[in-house]
C-alpha positions in Angstrom: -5.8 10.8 -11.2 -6.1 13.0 -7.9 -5.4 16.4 -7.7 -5.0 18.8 -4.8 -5.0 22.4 -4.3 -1.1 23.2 -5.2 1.0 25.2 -2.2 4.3 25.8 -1.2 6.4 24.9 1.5 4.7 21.4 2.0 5.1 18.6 4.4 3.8 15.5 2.6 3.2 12.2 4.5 2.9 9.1 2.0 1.0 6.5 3.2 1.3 2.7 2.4 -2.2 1.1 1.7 -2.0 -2.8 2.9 0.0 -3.6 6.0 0.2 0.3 7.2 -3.7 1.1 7.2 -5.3 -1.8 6.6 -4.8 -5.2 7.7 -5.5 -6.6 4.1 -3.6 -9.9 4.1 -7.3 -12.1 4.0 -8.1 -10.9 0.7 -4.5 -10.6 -1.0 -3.3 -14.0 0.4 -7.2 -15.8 -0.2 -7.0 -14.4 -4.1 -3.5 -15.5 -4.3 -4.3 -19.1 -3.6 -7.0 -18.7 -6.3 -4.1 -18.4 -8.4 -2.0 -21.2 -7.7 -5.2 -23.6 -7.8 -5.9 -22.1 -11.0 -2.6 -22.2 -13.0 -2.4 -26.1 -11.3 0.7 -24.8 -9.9 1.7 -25.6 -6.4 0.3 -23.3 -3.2 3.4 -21.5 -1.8 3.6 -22.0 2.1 2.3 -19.7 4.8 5.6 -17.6 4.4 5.6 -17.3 0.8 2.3 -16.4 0.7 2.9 -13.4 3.3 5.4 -12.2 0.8 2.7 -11.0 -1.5 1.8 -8.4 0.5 3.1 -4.7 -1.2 5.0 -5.9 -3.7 2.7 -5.7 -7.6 0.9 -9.2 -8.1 3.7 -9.7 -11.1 6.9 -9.4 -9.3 5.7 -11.4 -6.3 4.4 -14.3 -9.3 7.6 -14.1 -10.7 9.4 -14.2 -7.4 7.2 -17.6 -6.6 9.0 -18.7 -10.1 5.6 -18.7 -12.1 6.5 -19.3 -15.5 6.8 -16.2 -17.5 4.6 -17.5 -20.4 1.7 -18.1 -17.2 2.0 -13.9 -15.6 -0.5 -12.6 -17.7 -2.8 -14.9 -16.7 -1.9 -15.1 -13.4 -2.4 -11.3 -12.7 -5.8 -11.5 -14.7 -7.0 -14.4 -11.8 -6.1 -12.3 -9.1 -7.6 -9.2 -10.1 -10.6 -11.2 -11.2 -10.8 -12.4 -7.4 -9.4 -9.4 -5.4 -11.7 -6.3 -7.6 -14.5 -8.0 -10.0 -16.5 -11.2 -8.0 -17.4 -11.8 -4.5 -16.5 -15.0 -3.6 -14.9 -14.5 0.2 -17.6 -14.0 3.0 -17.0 -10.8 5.3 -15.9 -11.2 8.6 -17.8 -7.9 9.3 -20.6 -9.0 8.0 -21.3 -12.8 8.3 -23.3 -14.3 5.3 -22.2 -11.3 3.1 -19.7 -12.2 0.1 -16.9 -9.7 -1.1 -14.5 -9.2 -3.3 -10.6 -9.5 -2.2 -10.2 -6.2 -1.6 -12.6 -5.6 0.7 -11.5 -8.7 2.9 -10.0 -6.9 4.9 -9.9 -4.3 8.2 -8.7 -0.9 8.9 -5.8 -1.3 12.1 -7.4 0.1 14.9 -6.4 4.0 15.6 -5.6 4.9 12.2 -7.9 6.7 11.5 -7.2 9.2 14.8 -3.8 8.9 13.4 -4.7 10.5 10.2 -6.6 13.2 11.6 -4.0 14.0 14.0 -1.6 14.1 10.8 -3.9 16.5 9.1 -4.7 18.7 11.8 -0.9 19.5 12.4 -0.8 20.7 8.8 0.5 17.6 6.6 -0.4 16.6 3.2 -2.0 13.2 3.1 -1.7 10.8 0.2 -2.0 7.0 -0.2 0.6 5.8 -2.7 0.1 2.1 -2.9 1.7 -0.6 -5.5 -2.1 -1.9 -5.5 -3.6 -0.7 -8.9 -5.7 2.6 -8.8 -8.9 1.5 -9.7 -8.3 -1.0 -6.8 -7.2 1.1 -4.3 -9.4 4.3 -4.5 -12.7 2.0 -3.5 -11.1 0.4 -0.8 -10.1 3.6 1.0 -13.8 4.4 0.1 -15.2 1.7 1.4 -13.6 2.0 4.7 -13.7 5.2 5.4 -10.1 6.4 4.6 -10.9 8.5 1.7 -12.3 11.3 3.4 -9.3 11.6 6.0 -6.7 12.2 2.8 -5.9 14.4 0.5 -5.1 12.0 -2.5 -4.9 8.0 -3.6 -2.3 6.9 -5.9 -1.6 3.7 -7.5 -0.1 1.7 -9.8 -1.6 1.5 -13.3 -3.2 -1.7 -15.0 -0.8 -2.0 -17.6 2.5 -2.5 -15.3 3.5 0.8 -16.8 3.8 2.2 -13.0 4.0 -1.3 -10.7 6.9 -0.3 -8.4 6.6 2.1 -5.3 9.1 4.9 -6.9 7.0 5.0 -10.1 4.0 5.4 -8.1 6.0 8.1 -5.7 7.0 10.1 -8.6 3.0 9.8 -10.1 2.0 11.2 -6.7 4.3 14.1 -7.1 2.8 14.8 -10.1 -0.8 15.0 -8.9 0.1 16.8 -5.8 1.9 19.3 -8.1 5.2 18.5 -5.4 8.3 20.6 -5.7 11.6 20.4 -3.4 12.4 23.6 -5.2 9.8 25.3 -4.0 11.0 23.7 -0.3 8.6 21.0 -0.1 9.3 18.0 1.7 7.8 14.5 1.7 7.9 11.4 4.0 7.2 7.6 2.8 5.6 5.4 5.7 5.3 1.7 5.3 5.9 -1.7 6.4 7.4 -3.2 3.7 11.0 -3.7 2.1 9.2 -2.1 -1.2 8.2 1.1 0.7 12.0 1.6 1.9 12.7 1.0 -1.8 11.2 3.0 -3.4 11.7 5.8 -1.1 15.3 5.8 -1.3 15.0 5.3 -5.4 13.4 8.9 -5.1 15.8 10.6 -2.6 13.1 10.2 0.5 13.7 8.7 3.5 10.9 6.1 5.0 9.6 6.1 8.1 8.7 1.5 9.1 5.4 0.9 10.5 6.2 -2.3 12.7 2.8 -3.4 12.9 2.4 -4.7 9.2 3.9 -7.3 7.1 7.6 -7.2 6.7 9.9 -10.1 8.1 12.0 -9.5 11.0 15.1 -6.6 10.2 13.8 -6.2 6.6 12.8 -2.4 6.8 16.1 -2.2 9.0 17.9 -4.0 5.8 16.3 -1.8 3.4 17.3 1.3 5.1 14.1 2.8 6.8 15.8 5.1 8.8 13.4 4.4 11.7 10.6 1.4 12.7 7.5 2.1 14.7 5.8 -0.4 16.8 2.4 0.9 17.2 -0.1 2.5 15.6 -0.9 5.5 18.1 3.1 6.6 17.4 2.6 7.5 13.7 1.5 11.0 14.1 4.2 11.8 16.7 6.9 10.3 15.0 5.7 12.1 11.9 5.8 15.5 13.6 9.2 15.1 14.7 10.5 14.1 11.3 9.2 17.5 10.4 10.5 19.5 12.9 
């Protein structure tokens, strides 16, 4: 769990992991397959496959109408594939082998996007539907970690797999309080994100340049949708203002 120094009067940006700042759709979609060749279950098409991206590995399974008695196993694949082995090779680094997770890339100018962010004053937290102990290495390992204040995720035990459980997790660690007058933001690209921000009385802010399907974030009640990555920080302080 990640704790921050507590304050009043807050601003806090939540920030999407895959499809907002990173471009992680190698890893999640080449363990995914893993899955499906595993089980001997049909590989779902190009689409399909897209449609893994943000939701918890069990809800997009069961979306994909793996049988129920096959879920546990099925998320135990994918995690062994996306966290524990290497077995994808880097497109960073040719001839090196890593794990899912870190198949992947950071979208270019995020990282001036988050420092923009921090330098007008907001709190920055990840709060991702990818597990914890998943997500906290990859914003290591690509340099995001230093450029927050916080990662959350969900939990192993699908205790905390949607994005309002997680929301309501990373209240807690940030030690949020609207009574206080602290206010928060969701950003991300996908139909869960706009979920799960209305769920906890946010609004969410659509990042364009991710993974959701034409008019989903629209659908799902973002009350706004971004193109590109160098109008996050604007947008944000406007939001705010």
């Amino acid at each position: 769990m990640n704790t921050t120094t507590t304050r009043a009067n807050r601003n806090v940006v939540l920030l999407d992991l895959d499809g907002t700042l990173t471009a992680s759709h190698p890893g999640i979609l080449s363990s995914v397959v893993k899955v499906f060749e595993e089980l001997d279950l049909p590989v779902p098409d190009e689409a399909a496959l897209r449609r893994f991206i943000g939701p918890a590995i069990s809800v997009s399974l069961r979306r994909n109408h793996v049988p129920e008695d096959q879920i546990e196993r099925g998320v135990r694949i994918y995690r062994h594939y996306y966290a524990d082995i290497s077995a994808f090779e880097d497109p960073s680094h040719p001839g090196t082998l890593v794990p899912g997770r870190l198949y992947a890339s950071v979208f270019p100018g995020i990282i001036d996007q988050l420092d923009e962010m921090r330098q007008l004053g907001f709190t920055l937290a990840v709060a991702t539907c990818k597990p914890e102990y998943q997500a906290i290495p990859v914003c290591e390992y690509f340099g995001l970690r230093d450029h927050l204040d916080a990662v959350y995720g969900a939990s192993v035990d699908d205790s905390r797999a949607t994005k309002d459980k997680v929301i309501a997790y990373a209240f807690e660690g940030l030690g949020f309080s609207s009574d206080r007058g602290d206010r928060a933001l969701m950003v991300g690209d996908r139909w869960t994100d706009a979920d799960g921000a209305r769920e906890m009385g946010l609004d969410c802010l659509g990042c364009g340049w991710g993974y959701a399907e034409p008019g989903e974030l629209k659908d799902h009640g973002a009350y706004k949708v971004i193109d590109r990555v160098d109008q996050l920080a604007d947008t944000v302080k406007k939001y705010f203002a």
